[in-house]
ZAGUDREN-393598 format. One line per field, with one value per atom (N, C-alpha, C): chain; x, y, z; residue in three letters; atom name. Coordinates in steps of 0.05 Angstrom, whole numbers, always signed. Atoms other than C-alpha are relative to their C-alpha. Layout:
<atoms>
kette <- [A; ...]
xx <- [X; ...]
yy <- [Y; ...]
zz <- [Z; ...]
rest <- [ala; ...]
atom <- [CA; ...]
</atoms>
This chain:
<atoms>
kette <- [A; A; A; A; A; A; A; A; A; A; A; A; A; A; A; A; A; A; A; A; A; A; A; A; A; A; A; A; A; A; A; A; A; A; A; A; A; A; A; A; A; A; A; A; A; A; A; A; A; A; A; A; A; A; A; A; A; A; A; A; A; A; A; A; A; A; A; A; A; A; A; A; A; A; A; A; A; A; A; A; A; A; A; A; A; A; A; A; A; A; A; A; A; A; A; A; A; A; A; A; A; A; A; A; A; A; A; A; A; A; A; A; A; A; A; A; A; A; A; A; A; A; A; A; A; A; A; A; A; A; A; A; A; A; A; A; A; A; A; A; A; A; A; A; A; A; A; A; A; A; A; A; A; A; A; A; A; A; A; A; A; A; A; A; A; A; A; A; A; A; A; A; A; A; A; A; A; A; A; A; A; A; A; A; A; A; A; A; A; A; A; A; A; A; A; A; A; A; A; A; A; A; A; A; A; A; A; A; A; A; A; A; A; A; A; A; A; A; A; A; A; A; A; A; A; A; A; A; A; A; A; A; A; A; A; A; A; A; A; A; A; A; A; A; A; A; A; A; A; A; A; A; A; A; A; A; A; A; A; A; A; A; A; A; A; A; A; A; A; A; A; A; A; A; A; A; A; A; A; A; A; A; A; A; A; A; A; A; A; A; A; A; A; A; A; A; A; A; A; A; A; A; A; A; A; A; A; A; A; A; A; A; A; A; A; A; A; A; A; A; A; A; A; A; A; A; A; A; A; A; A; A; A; A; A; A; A; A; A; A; A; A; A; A; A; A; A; A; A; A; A; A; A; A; A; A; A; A; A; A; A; A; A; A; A; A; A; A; A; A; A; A; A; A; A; A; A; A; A; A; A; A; A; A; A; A; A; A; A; A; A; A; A; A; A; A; A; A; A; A; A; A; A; A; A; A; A; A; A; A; A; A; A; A; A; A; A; A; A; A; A; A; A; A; A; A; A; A; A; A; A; A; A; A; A; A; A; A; A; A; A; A; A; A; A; A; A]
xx <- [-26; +22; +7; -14; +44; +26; -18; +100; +19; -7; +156; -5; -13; +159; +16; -22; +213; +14; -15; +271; +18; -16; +320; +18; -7; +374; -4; +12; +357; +15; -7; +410; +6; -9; +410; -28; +39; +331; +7; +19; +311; -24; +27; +253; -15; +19; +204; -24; +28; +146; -13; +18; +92; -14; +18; +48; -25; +34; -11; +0; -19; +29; +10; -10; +46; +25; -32; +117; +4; -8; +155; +37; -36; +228; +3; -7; +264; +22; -23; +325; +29; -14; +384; +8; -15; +405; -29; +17; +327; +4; -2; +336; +19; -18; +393; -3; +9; +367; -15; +31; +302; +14; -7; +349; -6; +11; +314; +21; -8; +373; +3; -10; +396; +19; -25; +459; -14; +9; +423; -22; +22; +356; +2; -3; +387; -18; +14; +360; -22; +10; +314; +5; +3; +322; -30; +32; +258; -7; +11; +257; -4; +6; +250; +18; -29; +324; +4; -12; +350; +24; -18; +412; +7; -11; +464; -19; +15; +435; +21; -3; +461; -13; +7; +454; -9; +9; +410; +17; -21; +452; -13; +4; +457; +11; -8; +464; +8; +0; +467; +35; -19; +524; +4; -4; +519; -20; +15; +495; -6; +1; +466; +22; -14; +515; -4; +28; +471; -11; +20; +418; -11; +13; +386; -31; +32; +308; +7; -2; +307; -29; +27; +250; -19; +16; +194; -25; +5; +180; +17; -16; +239; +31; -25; +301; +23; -18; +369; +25; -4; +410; +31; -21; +481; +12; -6; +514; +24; -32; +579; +15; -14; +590; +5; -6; +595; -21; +18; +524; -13; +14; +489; -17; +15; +443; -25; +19; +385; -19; +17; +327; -27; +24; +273; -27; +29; +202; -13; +19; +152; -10; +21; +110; +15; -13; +165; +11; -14; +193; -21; +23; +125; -14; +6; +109; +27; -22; +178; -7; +6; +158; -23; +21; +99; +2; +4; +123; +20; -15; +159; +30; -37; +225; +21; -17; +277; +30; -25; +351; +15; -21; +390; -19; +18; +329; +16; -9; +366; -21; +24; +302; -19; +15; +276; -2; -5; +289; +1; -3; +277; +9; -12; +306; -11; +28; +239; +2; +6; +261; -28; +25; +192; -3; +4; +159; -6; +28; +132; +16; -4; +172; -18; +13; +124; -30; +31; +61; +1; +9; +36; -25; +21; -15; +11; -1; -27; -6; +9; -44; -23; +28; -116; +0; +4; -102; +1; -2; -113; +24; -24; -75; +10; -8; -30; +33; -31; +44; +17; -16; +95; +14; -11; +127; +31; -30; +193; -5; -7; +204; +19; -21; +254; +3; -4; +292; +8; +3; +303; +29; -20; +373; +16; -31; +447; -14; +12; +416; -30; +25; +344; -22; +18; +293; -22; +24; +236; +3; +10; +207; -14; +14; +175; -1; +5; +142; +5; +2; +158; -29; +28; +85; +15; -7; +80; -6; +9; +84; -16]
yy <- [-6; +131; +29; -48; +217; -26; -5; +222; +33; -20; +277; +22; -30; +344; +23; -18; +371; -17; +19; +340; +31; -26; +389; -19; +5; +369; +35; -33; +427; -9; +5; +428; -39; +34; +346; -10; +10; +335; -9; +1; +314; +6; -10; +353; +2; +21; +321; +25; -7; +362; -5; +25; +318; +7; -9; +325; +21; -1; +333; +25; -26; +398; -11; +7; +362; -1; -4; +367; -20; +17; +313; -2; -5; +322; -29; +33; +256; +6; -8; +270; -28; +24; +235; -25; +34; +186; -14; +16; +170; -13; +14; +155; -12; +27; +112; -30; +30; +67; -14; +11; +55; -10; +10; +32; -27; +23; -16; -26; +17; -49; -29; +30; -130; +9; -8; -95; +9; -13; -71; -15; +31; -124; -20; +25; -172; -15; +20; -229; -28; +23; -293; -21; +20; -360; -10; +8; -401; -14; +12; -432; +25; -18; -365; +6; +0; -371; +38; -19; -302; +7; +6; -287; +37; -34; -214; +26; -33; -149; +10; -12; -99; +1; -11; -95; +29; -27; -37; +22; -25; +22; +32; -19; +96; +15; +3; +135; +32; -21; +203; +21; -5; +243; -6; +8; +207; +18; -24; +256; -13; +5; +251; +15; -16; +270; -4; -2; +258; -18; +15; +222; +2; +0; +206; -22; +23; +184; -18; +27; +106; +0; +10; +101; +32; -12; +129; -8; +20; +92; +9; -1; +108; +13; -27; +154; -22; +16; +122; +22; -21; +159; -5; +6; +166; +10; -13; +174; -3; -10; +198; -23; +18; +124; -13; +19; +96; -18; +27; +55; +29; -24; +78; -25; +22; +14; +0; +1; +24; +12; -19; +41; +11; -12; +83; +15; +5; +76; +23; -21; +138; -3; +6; +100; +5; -3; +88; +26; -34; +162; +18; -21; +187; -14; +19; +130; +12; +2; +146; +44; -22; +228; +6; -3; +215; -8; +10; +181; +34; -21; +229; -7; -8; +253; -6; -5; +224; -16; +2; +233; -26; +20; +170; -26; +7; +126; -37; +21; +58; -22; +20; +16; -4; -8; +38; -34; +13; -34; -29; +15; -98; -38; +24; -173; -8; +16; -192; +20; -9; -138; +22; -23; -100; +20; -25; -51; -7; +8; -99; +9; -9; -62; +22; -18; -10; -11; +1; -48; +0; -9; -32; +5; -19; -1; +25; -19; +67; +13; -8; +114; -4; +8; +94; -32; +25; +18; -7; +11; +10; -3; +3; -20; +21; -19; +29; +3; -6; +55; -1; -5; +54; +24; -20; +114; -5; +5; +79; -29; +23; +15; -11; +2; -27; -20; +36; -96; -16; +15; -145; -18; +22; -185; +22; -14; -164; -1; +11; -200; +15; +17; -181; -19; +22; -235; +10; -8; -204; +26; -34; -132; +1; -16; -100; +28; -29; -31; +12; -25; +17; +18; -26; +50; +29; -32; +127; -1; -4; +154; +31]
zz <- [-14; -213; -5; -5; -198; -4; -4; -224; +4; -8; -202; -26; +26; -244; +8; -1; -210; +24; -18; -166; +16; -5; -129; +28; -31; -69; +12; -15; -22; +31; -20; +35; +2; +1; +69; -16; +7; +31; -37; +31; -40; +3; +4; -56; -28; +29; -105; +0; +9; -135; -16; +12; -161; -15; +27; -218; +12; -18; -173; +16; -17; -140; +31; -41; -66; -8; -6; -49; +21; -27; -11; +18; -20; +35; +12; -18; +44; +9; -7; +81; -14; +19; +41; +18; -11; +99; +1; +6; +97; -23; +33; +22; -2; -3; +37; +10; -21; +85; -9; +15; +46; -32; +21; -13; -18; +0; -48; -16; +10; -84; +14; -12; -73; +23; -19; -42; +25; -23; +12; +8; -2; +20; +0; +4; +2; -22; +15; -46; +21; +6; -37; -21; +26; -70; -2; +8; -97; +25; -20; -32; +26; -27; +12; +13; -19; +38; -5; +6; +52; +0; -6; +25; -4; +10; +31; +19; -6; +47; +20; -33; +107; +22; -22; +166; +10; -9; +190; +0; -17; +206; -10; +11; +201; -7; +17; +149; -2; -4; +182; -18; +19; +138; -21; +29; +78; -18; +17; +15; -26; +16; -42; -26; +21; -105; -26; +18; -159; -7; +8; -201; -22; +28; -260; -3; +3; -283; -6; +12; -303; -17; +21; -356; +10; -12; -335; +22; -28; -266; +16; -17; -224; -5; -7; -200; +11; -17; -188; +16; -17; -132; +8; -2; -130; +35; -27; -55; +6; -10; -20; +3; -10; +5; -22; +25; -62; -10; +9; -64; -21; +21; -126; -18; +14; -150; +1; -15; -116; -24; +18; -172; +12; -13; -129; -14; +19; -164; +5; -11; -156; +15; -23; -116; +26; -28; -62; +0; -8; -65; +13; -15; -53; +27; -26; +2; +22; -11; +27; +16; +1; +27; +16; -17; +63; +36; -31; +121; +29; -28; +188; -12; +12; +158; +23; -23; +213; -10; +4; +190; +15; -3; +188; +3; -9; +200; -8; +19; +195; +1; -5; +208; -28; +19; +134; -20; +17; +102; +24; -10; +131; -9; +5; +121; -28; +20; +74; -22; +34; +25; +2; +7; +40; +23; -17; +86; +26; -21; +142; +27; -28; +191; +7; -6; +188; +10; -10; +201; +31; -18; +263; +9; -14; +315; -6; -2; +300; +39; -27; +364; +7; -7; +364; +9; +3; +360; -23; +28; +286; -12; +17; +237; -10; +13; +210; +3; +6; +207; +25; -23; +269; -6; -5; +293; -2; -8; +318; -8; +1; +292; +14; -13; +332; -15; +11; +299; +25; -21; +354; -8; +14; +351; -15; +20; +308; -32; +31; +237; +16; +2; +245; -17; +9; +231; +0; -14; +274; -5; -10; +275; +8; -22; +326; +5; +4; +334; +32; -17; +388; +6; -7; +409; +4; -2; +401; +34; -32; +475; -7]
rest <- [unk; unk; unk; unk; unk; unk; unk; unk; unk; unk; unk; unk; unk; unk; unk; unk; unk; unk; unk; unk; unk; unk; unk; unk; unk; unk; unk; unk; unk; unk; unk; unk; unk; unk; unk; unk; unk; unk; unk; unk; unk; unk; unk; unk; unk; unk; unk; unk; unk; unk; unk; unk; unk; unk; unk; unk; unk; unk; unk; unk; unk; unk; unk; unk; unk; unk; unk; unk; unk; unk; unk; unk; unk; unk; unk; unk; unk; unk; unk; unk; unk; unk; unk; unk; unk; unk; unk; unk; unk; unk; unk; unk; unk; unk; unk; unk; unk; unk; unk; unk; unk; unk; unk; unk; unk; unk; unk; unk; unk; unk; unk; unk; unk; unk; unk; unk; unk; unk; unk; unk; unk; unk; unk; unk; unk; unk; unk; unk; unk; unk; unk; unk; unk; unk; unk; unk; unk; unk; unk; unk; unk; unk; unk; unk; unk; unk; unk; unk; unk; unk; unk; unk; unk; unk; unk; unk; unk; unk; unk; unk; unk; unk; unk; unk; unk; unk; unk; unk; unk; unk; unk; unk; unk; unk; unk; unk; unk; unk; unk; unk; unk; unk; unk; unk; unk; unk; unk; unk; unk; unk; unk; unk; unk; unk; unk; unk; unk; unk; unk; unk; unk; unk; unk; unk; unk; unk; unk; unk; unk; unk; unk; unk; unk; unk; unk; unk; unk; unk; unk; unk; unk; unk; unk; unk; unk; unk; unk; unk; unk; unk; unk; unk; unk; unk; unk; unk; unk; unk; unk; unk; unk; unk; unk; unk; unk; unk; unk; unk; unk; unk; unk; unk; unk; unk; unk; unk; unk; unk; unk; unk; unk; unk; unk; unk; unk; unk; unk; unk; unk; unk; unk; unk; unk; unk; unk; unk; unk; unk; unk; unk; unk; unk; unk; unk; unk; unk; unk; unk; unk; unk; unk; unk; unk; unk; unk; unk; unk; unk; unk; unk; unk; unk; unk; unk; unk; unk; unk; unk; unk; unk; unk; unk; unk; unk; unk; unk; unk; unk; unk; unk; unk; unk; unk; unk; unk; unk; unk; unk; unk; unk; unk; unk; unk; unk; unk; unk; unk; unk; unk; unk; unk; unk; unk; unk; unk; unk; unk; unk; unk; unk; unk; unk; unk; unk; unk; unk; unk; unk; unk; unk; unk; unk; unk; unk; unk; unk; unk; unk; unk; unk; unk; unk; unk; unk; unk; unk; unk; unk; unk; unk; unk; unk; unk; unk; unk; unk; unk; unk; unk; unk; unk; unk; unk; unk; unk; unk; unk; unk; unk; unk; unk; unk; unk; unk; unk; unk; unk; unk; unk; unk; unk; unk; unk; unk; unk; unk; unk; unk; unk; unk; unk; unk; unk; unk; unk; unk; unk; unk; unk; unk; unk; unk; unk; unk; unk; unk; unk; unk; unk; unk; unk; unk; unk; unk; unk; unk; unk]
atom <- [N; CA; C; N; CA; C; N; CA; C; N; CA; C; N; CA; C; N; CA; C; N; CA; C; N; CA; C; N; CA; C; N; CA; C; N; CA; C; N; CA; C; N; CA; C; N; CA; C; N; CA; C; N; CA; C; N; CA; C; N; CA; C; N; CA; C; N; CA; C; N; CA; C; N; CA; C; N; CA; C; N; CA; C; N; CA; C; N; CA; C; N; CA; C; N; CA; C; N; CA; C; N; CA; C; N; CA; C; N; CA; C; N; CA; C; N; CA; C; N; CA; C; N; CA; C; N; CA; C; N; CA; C; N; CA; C; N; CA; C; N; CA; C; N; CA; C; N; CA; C; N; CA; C; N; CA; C; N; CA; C; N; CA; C; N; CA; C; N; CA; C; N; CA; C; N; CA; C; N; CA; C; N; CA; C; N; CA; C; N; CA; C; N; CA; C; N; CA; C; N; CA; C; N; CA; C; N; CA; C; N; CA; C; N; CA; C; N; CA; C; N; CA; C; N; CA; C; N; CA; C; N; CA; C; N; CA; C; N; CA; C; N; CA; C; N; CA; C; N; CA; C; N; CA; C; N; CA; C; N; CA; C; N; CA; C; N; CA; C; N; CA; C; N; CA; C; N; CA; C; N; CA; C; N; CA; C; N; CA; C; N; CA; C; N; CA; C; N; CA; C; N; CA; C; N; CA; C; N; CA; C; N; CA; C; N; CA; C; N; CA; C; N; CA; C; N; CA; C; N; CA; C; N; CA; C; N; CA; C; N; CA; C; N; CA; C; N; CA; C; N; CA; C; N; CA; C; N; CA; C; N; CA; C; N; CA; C; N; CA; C; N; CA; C; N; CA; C; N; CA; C; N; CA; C; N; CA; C; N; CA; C; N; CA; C; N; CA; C; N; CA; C; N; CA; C; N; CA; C; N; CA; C; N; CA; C; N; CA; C; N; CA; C; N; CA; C; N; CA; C; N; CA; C; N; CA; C; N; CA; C; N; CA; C; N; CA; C; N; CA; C; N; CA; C; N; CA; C; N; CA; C; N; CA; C; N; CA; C; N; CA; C; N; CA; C; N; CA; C; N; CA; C; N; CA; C; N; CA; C; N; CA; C; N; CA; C; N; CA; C; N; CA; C; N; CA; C; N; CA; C; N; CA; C; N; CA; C; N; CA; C]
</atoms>
């Protein structure tokens, strides 16, 4: 696991620089949306029920106003709107760093808690990441990818 060795807000970005020297820019309403707390994912019970979370939205204007390491695994991120639970792991900061930086992105977090709005056709056909994710429905249930044009 890279972890960071340097953090910085820089303008609307957190800018991470990684052990390994790569640098990653998440724009803070990305790093909102992709929040991995309950408050925002929501929970499961042992039977799969899903309960809580938000609804998608975006997150365009909201800032980061600060943060502190948790252990030595993950960054917790305090923001303008008052959510501040969310404990963001290395792995997802630098997954999150890697993907197309698009301010307010409220598609970053889906019902199941994980990433599977991103699976996809790439532009070749192969499995790989979606460009535009869409959710389908007010609650979504379903995700569906938008093809690159």
């Amino acid at each position: 696991m890279q972890t960071p060795a340097d953090l910085q807000l820089i303008g609307t970005e957190v800018a991470l620089r990684w052990e390994d020297g790569r640098e990653s820019f998440i724009s803070f309403a990305t790093l909102r949306a992709a929040s991995p707390s309950a408050a925002v994912r929501g929970e499961r019970d042992i039977f799969g029920h899903h309960y809580g979370g938000e609804a998608p939205r975006n997150y365009v204007g909201v800032e980061v106003t600060g943060w502190e390491r948790i252990g030595n695994y993950a960054i917790r991120f305090d923001f303008s709107d008052g959510h501040g639970t969310g404990l963001y792991s290395y792995d997802l900061l630098r997954e999150l760093g890697e993907m197309p930086n698009r301010a307010g992105a409220p598609y970053l977090h889906s019902p199941a808690g994980d990433h599977a709005a991103f699976a996809a056709l790439d532009e070749s056909g192969a499995p790989g990441r979606c460009a535009l994710p869409t959710f389908t429905g007010r609650r979504p249930r379903r995700v569906r990818c938008a093809r690159r044009k």
